[in-house]
C-alpha positions as CSV (number, residue, x, y, z in Angstrom):
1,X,93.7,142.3,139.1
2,X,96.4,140.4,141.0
3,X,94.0,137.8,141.6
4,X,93.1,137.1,138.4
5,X,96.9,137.0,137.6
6,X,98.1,134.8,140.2
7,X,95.2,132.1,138.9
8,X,96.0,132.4,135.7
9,X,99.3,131.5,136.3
10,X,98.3,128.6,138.5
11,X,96.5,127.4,136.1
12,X,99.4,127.1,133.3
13,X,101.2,125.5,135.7
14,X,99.0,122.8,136.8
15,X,98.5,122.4,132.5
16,X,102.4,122.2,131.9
17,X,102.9,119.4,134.8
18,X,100.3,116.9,133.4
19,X,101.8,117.3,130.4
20,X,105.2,116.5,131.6
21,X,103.7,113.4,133.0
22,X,101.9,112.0,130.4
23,X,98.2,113.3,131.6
24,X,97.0,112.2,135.6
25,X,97.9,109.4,137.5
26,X,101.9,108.6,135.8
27,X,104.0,108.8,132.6
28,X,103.5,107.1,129.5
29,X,104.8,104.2,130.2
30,X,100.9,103.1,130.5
31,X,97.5,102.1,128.9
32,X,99.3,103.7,125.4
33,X,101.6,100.3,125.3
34,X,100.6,97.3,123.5
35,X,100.0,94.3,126.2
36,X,103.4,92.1,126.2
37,X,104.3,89.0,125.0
38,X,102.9,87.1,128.5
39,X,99.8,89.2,128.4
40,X,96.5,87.3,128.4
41,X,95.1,87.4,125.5
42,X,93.2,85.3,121.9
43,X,95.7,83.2,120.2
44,X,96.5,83.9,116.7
45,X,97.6,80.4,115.5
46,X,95.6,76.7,116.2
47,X,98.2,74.6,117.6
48,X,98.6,71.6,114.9
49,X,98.2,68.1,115.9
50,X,100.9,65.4,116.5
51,X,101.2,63.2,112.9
52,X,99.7,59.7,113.5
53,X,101.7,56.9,112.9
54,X,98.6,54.2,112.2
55,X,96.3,54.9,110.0
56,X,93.3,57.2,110.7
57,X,90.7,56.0,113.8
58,X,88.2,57.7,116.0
59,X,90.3,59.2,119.0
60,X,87.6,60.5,121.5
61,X,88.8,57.3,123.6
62,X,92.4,57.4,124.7
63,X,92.2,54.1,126.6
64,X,91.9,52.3,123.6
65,X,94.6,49.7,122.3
66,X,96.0,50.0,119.2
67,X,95.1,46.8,116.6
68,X,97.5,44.2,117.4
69,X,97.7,44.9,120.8
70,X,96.9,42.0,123.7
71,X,95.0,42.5,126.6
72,X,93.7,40.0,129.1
73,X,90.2,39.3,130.6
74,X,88.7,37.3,132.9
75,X,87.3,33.9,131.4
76,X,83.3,33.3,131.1
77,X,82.3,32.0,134.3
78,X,84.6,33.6,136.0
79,X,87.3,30.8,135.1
80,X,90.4,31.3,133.7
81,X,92.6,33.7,131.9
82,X,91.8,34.7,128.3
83,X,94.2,37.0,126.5
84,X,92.6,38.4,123.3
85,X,94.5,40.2,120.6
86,X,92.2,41.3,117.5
87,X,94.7,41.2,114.7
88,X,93.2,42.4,111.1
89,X,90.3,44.3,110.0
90,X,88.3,44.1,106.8
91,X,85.3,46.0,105.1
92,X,83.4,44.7,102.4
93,X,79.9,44.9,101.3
94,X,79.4,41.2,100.4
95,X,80.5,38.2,102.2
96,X,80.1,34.6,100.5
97,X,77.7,35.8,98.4
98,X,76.1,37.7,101.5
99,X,75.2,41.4,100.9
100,X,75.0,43.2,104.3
101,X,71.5,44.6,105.3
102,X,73.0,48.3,106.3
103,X,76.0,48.6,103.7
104,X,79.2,47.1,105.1
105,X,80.5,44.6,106.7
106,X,83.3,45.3,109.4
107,X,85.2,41.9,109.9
108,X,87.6,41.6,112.5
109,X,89.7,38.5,113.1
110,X,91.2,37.7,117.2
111,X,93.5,35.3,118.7
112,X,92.7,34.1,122.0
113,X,95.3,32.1,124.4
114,X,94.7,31.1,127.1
115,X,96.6,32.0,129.9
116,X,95.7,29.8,133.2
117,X,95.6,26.8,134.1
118,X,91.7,26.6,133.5
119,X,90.7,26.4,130.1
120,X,89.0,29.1,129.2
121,X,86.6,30.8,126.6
122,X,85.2,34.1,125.8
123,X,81.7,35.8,127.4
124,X,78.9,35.5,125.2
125,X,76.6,38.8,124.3
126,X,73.8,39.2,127.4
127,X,71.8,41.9,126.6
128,X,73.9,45.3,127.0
129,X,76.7,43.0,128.8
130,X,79.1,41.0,127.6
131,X,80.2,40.2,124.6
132,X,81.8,42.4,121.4
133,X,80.5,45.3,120.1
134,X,81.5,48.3,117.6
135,X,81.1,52.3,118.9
136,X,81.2,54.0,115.6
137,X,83.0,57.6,115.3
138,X,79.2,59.0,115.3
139,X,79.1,57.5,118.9
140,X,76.7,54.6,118.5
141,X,76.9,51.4,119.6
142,X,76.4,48.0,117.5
143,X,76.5,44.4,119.1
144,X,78.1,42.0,117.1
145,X,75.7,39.5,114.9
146,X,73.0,42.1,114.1
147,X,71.5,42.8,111.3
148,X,73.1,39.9,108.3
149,X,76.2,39.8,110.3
150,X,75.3,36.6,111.7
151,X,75.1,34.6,108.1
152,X,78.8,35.3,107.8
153,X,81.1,32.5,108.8
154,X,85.2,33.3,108.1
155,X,86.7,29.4,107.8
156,X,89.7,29.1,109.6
157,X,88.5,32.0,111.8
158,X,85.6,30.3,113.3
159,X,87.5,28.6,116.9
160,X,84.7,28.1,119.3
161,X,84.7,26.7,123.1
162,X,86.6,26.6,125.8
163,X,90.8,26.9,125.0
164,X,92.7,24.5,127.0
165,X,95.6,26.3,129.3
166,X,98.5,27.2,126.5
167,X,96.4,26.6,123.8
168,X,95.3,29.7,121.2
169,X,92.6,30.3,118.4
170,X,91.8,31.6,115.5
171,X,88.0,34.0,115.3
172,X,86.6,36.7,113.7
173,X,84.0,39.1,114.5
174,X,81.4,40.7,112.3
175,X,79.2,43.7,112.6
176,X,76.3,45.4,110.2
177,X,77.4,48.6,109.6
178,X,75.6,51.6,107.8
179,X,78.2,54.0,106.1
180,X,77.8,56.5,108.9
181,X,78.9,54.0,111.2
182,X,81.7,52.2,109.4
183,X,83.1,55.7,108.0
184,X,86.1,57.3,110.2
185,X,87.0,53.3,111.7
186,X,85.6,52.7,115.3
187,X,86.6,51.4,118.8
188,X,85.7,47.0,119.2
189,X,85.0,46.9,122.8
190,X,84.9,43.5,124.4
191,X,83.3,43.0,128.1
192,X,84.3,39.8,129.5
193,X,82.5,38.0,132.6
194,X,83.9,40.6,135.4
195,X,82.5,43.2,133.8
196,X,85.7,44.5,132.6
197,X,86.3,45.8,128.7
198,X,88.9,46.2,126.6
199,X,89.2,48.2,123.7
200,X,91.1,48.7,120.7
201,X,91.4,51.6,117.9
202,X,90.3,50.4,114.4
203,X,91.4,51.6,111.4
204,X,89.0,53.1,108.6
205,X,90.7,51.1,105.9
206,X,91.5,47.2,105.9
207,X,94.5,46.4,107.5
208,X,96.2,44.0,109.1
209,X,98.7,40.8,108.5
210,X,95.7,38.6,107.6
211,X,93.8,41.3,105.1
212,X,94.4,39.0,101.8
213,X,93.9,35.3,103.3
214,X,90.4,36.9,104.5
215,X,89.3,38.2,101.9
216,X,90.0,35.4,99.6
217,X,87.6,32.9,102.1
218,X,85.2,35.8,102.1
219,X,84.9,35.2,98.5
220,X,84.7,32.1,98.7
């Protein structure tokens, strides 16, 4: 009978201590506690992105110049200095009577200076090298010219040849968009004869200082 006493009693002990301490192993200052403010853990709110100050263009590539920006390449040939700064951008389904084959045209006016004391001139397209093209917001890529892009001719944007050192002209660039491709604005990439491209952000939307005098000799 003592026995069964003396366990019985060891017993509530053992009972009345883990209660003390919260259960095994500690106190309560444990699993019961929500995780604090450092714990790892799902965020509750989608961090909101920095306003742009131009208007809307693909951003996948954050090398690319903004519209109005210079940047110098390497001449055709290897000769010379050309700096090329597109300048305005304008869509339109119809250009001198012109409708484009895939739904818009995207048409981009430059200046090029050059810089050395070579004249110098831009590379033409050679194959995948070389040359102006448009990667739309969809990712593909369209060369410059295709489709009815090469019917349209922009007068007083239309310098060709070599620019003699310190001299500067006036041309324009047009691509054959579908809607897809012209939708969202893309990035005008321009390879010169180093191998070297340069590439600027374009807006969805016309836009630039030249947007009016364009489109009035587009209508033309």
């Amino acid at each position: 009978m003592r026995k069964i006493l003396l366990a019985t009693a060891a017993t509530t002990c053992l009972t009345l201590t883990a209660c003390a301490t919260g259960g095994p192993g500690g106190s309560h200052d444990s699993a019961d506690k929500p995780p604090t403010a450092g714990a790892a853990g799902p965020q509750s709110a989608t961090p909101t992105p920095p306003a742009a100050s131009t208007p809307a263009a693909p951003g996948p590539d954050a090398a690319a110049l903004a519209l109005g920006v210079a940047s110098r390449t390497v001449g055709t040939e290897l000769v010379g200095i050309l700096e090329i700064t597109p300048t305005t951008v304008v869509y339109t389904r119809k250009a001198h009577g012109t409708a484009s084959r895939f739904g818009t045209f995207a048409v981009i006016t430059t200046k090029d200076a050059s810089l050395s004391a070579n004249a110098a001139d831009e590379e033409p397209a050679n194959g995948t090298k070389g040359g102006w093209r448009w990667i739309a917001a969809n990712g593909q890529s369209v060369f410059e010219g295709t489709g009815a892009a090469h019917k349209v001719l922009v007068s007083g944007y239309n310098g060709v040849g070599r620019i003699e050192p310190g001299g500067h002209q006036l041309r324009s660039e047009v691509f054959d968009l579908t809607p897809d491709q012209a939708g969202g604005g893309g990035i005008l990439v321009y390879v010169d004869a180093a191998g070297g491209d340069s590439r600027w952000r374009i807006p969805a939307a016309d836009f630039g200082p030249q947007v009016a005098d364009v489109r009035k000799r587009l209508a033309s």
